[in-house]
Every structure is written in C-alpha cells, then in structure tokens.
C-alpha positions in Angstrom: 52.0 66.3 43.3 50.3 63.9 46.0 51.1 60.4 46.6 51.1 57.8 44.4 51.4 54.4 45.7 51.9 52.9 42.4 55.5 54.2 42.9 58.1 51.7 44.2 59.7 52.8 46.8 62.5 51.2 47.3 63.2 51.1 44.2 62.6 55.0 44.2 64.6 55.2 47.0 67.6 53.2 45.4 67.3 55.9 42.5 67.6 58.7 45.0 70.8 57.4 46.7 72.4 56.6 43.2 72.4 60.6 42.5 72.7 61.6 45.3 76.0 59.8 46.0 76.9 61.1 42.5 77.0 64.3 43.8 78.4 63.6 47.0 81.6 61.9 46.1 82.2 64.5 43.6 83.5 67.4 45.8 86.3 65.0 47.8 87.3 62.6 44.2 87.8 66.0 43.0 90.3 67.8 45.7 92.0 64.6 45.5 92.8 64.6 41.7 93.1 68.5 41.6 96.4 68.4 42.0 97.3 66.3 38.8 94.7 68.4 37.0 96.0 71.5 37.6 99.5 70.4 36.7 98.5 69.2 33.2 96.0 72.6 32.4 98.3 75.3 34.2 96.9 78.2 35.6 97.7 77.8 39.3 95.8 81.1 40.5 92.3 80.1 39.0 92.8 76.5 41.8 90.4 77.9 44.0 87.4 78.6 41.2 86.8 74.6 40.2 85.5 74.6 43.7 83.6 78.0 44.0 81.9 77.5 40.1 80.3 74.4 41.3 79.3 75.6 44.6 78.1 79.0 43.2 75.2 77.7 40.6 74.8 74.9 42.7 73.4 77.3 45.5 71.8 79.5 43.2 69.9 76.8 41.4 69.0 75.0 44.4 65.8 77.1 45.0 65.3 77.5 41.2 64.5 73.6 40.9 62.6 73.7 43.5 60.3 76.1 42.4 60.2 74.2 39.1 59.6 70.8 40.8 56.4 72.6 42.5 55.4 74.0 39.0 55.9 71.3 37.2 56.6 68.1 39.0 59.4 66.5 40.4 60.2 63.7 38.0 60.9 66.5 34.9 63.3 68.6 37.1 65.5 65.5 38.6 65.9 64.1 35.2 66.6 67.2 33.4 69.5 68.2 36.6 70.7 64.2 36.0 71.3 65.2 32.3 72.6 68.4 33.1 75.3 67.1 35.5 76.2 64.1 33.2 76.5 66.7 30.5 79.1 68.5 32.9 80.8 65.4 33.9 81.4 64.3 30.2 82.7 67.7 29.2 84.9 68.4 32.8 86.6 65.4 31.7 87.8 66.9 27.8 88.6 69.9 29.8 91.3 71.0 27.8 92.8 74.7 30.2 91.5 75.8 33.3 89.0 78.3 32.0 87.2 75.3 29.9 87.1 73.4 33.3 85.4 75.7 35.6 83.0 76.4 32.9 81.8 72.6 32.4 81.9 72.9 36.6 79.5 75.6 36.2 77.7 73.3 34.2 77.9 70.5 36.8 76.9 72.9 39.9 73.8 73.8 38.0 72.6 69.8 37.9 74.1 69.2 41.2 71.1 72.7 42.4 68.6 70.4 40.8 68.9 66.6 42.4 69.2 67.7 45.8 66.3 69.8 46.6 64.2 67.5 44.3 65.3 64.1 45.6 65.1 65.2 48.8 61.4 66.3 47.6 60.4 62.7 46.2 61.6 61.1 49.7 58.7 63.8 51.2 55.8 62.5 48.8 56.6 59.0 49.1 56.6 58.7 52.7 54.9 60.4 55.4 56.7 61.9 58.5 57.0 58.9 60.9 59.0 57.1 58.2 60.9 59.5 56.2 62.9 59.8 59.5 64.4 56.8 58.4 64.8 56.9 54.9 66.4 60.2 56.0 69.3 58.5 57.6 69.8 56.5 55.2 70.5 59.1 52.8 72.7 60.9 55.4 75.2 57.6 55.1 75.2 58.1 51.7 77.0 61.6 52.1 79.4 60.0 55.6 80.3 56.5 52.5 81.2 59.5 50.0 83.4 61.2 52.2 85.4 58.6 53.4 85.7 56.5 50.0 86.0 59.9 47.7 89.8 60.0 48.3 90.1 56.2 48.2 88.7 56.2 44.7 90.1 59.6 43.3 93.8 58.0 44.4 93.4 54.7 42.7 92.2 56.7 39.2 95.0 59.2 39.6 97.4 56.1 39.6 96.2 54.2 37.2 93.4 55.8 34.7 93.1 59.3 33.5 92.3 62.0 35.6 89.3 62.2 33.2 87.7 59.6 34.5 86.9 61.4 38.2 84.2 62.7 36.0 83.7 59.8 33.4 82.2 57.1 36.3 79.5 60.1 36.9 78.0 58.8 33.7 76.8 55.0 34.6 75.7 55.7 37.6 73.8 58.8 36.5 72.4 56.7 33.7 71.3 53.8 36.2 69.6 56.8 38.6 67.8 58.2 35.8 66.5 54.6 34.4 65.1 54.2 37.9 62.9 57.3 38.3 62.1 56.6 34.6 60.5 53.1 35.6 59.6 53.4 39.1 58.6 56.7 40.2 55.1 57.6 38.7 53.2 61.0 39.6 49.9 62.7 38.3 49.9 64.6 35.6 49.6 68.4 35.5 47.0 70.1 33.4 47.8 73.8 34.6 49.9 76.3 32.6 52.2 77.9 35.3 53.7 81.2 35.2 57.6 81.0 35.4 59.5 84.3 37.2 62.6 84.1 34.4 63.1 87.1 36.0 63.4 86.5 39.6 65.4 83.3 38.7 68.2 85.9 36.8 68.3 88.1 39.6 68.4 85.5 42.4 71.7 84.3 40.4 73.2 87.5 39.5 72.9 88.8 43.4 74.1 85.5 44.7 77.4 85.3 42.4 77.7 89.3 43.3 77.9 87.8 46.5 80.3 85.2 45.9 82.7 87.4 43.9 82.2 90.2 46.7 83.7 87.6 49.5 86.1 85.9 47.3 87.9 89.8 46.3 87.5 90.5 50.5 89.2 87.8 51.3 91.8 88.0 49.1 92.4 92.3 50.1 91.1 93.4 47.1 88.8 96.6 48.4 88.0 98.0 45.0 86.5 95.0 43.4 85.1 93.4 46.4 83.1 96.8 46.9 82.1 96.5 43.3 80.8 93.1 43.5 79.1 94.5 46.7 77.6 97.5 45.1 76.2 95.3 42.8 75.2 92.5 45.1 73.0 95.1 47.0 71.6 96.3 43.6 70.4 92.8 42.9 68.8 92.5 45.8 66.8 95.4 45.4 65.3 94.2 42.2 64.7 90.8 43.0 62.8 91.7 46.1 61.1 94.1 43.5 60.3 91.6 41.4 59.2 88.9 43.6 56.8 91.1 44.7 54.9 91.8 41.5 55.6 88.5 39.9 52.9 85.7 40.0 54.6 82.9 41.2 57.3 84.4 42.4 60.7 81.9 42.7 61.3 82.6 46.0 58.1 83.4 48.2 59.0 85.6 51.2 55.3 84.5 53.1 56.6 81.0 53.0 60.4 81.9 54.0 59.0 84.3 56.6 57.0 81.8 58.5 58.8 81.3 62.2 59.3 77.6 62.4 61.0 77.3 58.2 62.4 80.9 59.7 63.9 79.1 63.0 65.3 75.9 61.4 66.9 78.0 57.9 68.8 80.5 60.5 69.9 77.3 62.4 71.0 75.4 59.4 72.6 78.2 57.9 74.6 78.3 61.4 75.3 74.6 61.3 76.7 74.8 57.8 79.1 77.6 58.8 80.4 75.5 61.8 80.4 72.4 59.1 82.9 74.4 56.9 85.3 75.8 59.9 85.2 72.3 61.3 86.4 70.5 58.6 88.9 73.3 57.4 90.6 73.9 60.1 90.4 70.8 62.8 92.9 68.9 60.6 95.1 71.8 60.0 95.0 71.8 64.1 95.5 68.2 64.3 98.2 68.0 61.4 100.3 71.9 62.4 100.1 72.5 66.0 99.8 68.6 67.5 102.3 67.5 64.9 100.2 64.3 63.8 100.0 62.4 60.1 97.5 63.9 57.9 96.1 60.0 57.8 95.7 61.1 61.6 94.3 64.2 61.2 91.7 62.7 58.6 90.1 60.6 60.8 89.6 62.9 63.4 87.5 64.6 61.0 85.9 61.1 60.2 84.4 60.9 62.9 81.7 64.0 62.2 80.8 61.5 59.2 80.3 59.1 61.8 78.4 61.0 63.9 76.1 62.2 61.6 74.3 59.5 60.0 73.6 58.0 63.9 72.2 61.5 64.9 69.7 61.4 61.8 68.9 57.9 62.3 67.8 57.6 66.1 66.0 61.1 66.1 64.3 59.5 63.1 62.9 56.7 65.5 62.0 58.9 68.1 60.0 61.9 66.5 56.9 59.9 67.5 58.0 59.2 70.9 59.8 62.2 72.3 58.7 64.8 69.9 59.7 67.0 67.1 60.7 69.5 68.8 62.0 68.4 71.9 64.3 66.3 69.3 64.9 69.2 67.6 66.4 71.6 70.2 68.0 69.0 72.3 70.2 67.1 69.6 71.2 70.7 68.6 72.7 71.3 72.2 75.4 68.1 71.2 76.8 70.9 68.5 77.9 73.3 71.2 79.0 70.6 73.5 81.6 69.0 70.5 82.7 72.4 69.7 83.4 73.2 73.8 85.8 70.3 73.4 87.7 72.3 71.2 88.4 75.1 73.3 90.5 72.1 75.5 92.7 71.5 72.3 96.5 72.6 73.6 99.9 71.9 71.6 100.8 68.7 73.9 97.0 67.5 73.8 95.8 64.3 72.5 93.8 64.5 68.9 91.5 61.8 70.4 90.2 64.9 72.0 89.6 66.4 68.4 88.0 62.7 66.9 85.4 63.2 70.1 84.7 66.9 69.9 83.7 66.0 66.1 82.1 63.0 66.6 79.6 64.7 69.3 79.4 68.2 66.7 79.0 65.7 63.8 76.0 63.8 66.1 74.2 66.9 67.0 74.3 68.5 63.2 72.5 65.1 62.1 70.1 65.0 64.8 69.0 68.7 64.4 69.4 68.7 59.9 67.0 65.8 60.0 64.5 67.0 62.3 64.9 71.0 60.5 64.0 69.1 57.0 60.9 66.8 58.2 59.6 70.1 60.3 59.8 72.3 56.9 58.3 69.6 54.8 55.4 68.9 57.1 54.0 72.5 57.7 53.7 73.6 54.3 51.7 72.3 51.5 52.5 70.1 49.1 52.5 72.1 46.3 55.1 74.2 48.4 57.4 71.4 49.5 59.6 71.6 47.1 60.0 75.4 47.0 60.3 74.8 50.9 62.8 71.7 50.8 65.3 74.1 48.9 65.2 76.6 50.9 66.8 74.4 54.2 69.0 73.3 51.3 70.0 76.6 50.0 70.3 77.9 53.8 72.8 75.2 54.4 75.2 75.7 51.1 74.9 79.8 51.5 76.6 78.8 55.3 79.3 77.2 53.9 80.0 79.9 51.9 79.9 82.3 54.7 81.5 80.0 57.0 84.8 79.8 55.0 85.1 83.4 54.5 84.3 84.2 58.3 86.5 81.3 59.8 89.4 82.7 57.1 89.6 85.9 58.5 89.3 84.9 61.9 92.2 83.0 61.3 94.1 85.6 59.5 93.4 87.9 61.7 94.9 85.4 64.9 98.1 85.1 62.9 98.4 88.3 62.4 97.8 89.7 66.1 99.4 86.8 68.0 100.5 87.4 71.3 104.1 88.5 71.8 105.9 86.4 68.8 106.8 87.9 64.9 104.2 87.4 62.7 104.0 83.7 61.1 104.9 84.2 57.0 102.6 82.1 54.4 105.7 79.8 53.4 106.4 79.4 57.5 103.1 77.7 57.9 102.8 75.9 54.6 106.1 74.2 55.8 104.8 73.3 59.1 101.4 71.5 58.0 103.8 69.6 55.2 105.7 68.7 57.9 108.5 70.6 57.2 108.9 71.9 60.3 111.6 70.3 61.5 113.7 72.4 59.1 112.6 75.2 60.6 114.8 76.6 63.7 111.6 78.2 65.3 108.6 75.6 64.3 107.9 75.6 67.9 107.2 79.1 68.1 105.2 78.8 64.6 103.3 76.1 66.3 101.9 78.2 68.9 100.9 81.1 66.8 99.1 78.9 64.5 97.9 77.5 68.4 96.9 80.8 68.9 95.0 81.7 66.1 92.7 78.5 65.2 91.8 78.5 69.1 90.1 81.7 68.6 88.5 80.5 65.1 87.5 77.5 67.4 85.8 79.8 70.1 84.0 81.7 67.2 82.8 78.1 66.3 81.2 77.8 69.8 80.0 81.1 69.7 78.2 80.5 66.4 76.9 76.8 68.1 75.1 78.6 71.0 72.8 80.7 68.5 71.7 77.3 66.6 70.4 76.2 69.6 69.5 79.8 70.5 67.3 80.0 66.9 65.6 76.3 67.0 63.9 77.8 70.7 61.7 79.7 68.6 60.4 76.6 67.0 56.8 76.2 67.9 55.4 72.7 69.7 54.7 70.5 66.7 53.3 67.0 66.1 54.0 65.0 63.6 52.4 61.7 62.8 48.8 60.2 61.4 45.7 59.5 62.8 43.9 62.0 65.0 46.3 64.3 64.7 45.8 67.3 63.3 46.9 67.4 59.7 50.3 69.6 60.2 49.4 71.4 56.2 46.4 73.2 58.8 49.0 74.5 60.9 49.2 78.7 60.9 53.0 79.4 61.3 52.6 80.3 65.2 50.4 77.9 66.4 51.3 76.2 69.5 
C-alpha cells in the first residue's frame, strides 16, 4: 500500500488509539472482575485459561494478519479483527460456564492478533520515520492510561452493573474505531490475486498452542503431557518450516526474519517482554510479602514502568534525527539493566521507593528501545513487507511474555524450594503472607525472608536477561533515518553500515 494523503490523519490516528485502548484495557478490567466471574460460572481450576486463550491466538494471529494486511491491505484486516473482537466481547459477556468463556476469549485473542500489528502498520504508511516517533508515543500512553484506569473501571462495573458489561463497553468504542477507518483512512486498491499459505497459518498455530500447552503442563509437574505437547510442538515446527519453504508466499518469511538488524531488535524485544512479565509479577509480590506494604502501595510501584514508558518513547521519538537511530537504540536500552540493578538493593527493611525507581528507570529504557526496535523494522523493509515485519517485533514481544512467566515461575519455585537454612515455605504459608495474613502466622518473619530469598534470585535473572538486550541491539548496524539526501532506508542490504 503507499501513502495516501487523502487519508486524515488525525483522524486515522484517533481511530488507531480507539482500538487500540480497546484492547489494552481489556487484560487489567478483566483480572479485576475475574474474581466475580469465576464465582458465578464455577470451575476454579480452568482460572488461569481466560488469560492464556486470549493470549495464545492473540500471538499466533499476530503474524497471520500481518501477512494478510501485506496481501491484501490494511483497512480489510483491521476491520474484519474489530468485528472479530466485538463478536468475542458480545459473546464473553453471555458466557454462561467457564468452558463457554474461554472459548469466546479465544475468539477475542484472535481480533486482538489482528488490530495490533495492523494499526501499528497504518501509523507506518501514514507517516514517515521523523514523525511516527511521535505518534508512537502517543500510542504508548494509550497502553500506561489503560493500565492504570483498567482496575478503576472493572471496580466501579463489578459494584454496580453486571460483570457482563467488562465486555459490553468493547462494543461502542469498537463501533466508533471502525466508523473512523471506514471514513478517513483511504488506500489504493489491489488488482493482484495473492496466494494465501492456509497451510503455514495452521501449522504456525498448532506449534505455537503445542507450545503453550507444553509450558503450561511443565509448570504445573505434569512430565507426561508437557512432553506430549512438546513432542508435538517439535513436530509442528518441522512442517511449518517445510512448508514455508515450498509455499509461495509463505506467512512467515525466514529471509525477512533472518535479516541482522529485524534479527537484533526481535531477540531484544523478546528479552524485554520477558523482563516486562517478571517485573510486573513479581515486584508487587516483593513490595506487598517481604516489605509488608498495601497492595495500593505495591501498585504504584509498578505504576511507575507505565510512567516510564510513554517518556522513553516520546523523547527518543524527538531525537532519532538528532542523536541517531541507533545510538538511541542501544543507549536507552542500557536504562533496562540499570532499573533492574536497583532491584538486586531490595532487602526486607528497604524502602519500596527503591522498587517505584528501579521500575520507573526499567519502564523508561523498554520505551526508549520498543520505539526505536519498531521504526528500525519498519524502515528497512519494503512496504509491501511492513506489515509482515511490524508483526513480527509484535509477535517477538507477546512470545516473551509467555516465556517470561514460565521462566520467572520456576525460578521462583525453585528459590522457595532451596532456601538457605529455613523449612520449606508451604503454598497456604505464602498466600497468607501477601493477603496480609501474616500476622497470624507465628513465623511470617522467617516466611518473609524465604520469599526474600527467592524473588532476589528471580530478580538477578531479570538483570541477567537485561544485559543480553543491550548485548543483542550491538549488532544493530549504523542506520539513518529521515528524508532528503538520505539514502532511501528500503535500499538498505541487511549488513550495510
């Protein structure tokens, strides 16, 4: 698709942000009514899969779209994910047992895979690189407003609507999105009959919930299943890359995935979202067990990421033409080691304004570096490859979290299992002391330090992890970005310096 100035961009823009905060609100409105939910439908033990169903087909569809948004243009595919997750919404909210809800999740996740890549997508053809910057911070408020107001709004449904209507609100505001790309966006038409790789796509998303089901039996001790799922996973794999080979526009194209800078910044995002999920896990669970504060406490020390964030994104998005790309790139990553090395100070009589700055600085250098890995990846590849390449940063980033929570768990498991000279902390032990229960509990000092013990090595791991996205973005090649008589970045080979 190229340009077309007889789109509106604000107007575009305004679109963009409607769906996007749609989808951003709905993972913290949703842990916030869960509760309530689960108590009406039953089914405790199937808690954990309203979460992973979304977050499963919304990973696996995120490079599907954008494939089809390359095919066949982006206004199509963000409409048809709009009306797919309003469809979810409407049905999440007649969810009448557990089963029934994860399946309209499923539902939901597969929309949620198609606005993100692809809206992130229309921001790259409307505006070139020494703007988007901008518009990309913008977008990164959206996600820090979400997060903070989510809870606000699930709590004031929960005690006075329906918990229905966590779902319900999706629909005007999905309608009003979808009205504006409908009137405002405009793109040229496409003439070409493109071949679609159905069977890639089914592979892609039977390997990848393989995956899912393989870390989700592992964590939970299962051996036989999780080296089932494995088996199969691997098996996938096999085929897909089989298949991606031979097909003719393959979904996923390993020449554009191989390339060192998109290879560079997806490592380092994948990184980043792994240190996302352990930071926002398991800092409050420090903040709340081990320094004994409010969870109101505890929740604003992992505010202050959101806040972090959003300023990260917005000032390397008014220096990319003055400092650099790259030099923006690998420096505002170094701020993600730095917050997590704060961590590592984090003792049982510390303060947890030690915690708010540790994730304000983490928080800062994951939205200087996430904005500068998206422009890079947009501007090196063509534009019939942008959104293809878009979802792939995209799809590195959710696969981390993934990862992340299943690493950081069993770090954590393993600390409170192997903790130095005391018994070994019990399940009920440490649900009481983050309820703040402990009091009732003759040793909650000793249970303090054990769970003191164990999230200070998950929070070392963290640091570890931080190093190599700083490590990874090195290998990014000197690039320039910007107009004029610069060279056109689409010209670039993958190594040129």
């Amino acid at each position: 698709m190229s340009r077309n100035l007889q789109s509106s961009r604000p107007l575009v823009i305004a679109a963009v942000m409607a769906s996007m905060a749609m989808v951003a609100i709905e993972a913290t409105i949703v842990s916030t009514a869960m509760p309530q939910i689960v108590a009406q439908l039953g089914d405790l033990h199937l808690y954990s899969w309203v979460f992973s169903s979304f977050l499963l087909t919304q990973t696996a569809m995120t490079v599907v779209f954008g494939k089809l948004a390359d095919l066949y243009g982006r206004k199509p595919v963000i409409l048809a994910g709009i009306a797919i997750f309003l469809l979810g919404s409407v049905l999440a909210g007649f969810a009448w047992s557990m089963p029934a809800m994860i399946a309209f999740r499923l539902i939901q996740g597969v929309g949620a895979g198609a606005i993100q890549p692809v809206t992130l997508t229309v921001v790259a053809d409307l505006y070139p690189a020494h703007e988007r910057g901008k518009v990309q911070g913008y977008l990164a408020s959206v996600w820090a407003i979400s997060a903070v107001i989510g809870p606000m709004v699930g709590g004031f449904i929960i005690h006075n609507l329906s918990w229905a209507w966590i779902f319900w609100m999706n629909v005007p505001i999905g309608l009003a999105s979808a009205a504006g790309f409908i009137a405002f966006l405009r793109e040229s038409e496409r003439h070409a009959r493109p071949s679609i790789d159905f069977g890639g796509a089914a592979l892609f998303m039977a390997a990848f919930a393989a995956l899912m089901m393989a870390l989700t039996y592992g964590g939970d001790d299962k051996a036989a299943p999780a080296s089932l799922a494995g088996g199969f996973f691997v098996l996938c794999v096999l085929l897909f890359v089989w298949q991606e080979r031979r097909a003719a526009e393959p979904m996923i194209s390993f020449a554009l995935w191989s390339r060192r800078p998109i290879a560079a910044c997806n490592g380092a995002t994948l990184l980043s979202g792994m240190i996302l999920m352990g930071s926002t896990t398991f800092l409050p669970m420090y903040v709340q067990g081990v320094l004994h504060r409010s969870p109101v406490i505890a929740g604003l020390a992992l505010t202050m990421m959101m806040v972090g964030w959003p300023t990260g994104a917005t000032l390397a998005a008014k220096s990319f033409h003055r400092i650099g790309l790259r030099r923006i790139l690998i420096g505002g990553s170094a701020f993600i080691p730095l917050g997590a090395a704060l961590l590592l100070f984090l003792s049982p009589g510390g303060s947890p304004l030690v915690a708010g700055f540790g994730s304000l600085i983490m928080g800062f250098g994951m939205g200087t570096s996430s904005v500068s890995c998206l422009v890079l990846i947009q501007e090196i590849v063509r534009m019939d490859e942008r959104g293809s390449a878009t979802a792939s940063n995209l799809f590195s980033r959710n696969l981390g979290s993934t990862l992340g929570a299943t690493l950081f768990g069993a770090v954590l498991n393993f600390g409170l299992s192997h903790s130095k000279g005391v018994a070994v902390v019990t399940s009920d032990q440490l649900k009481a002391l983050l309820q703040n229960q402990a009091a009732s509990l003759g040793d909650s000092d000793t249970i303090r330090m054990v769970l003191h013990q164990s999230l200070h090595l998950t929070f070392i791991s963290l640091f570890a992890i931080a190093i190599f996205v700083v490590a990874l973005l090195t290998f990014v090649p000197p690039i320039s970005i910007g107009t004029g008589k610069k060279k056109p970045l689409e010209t670039l080979s993958p190594i040129e310096h």
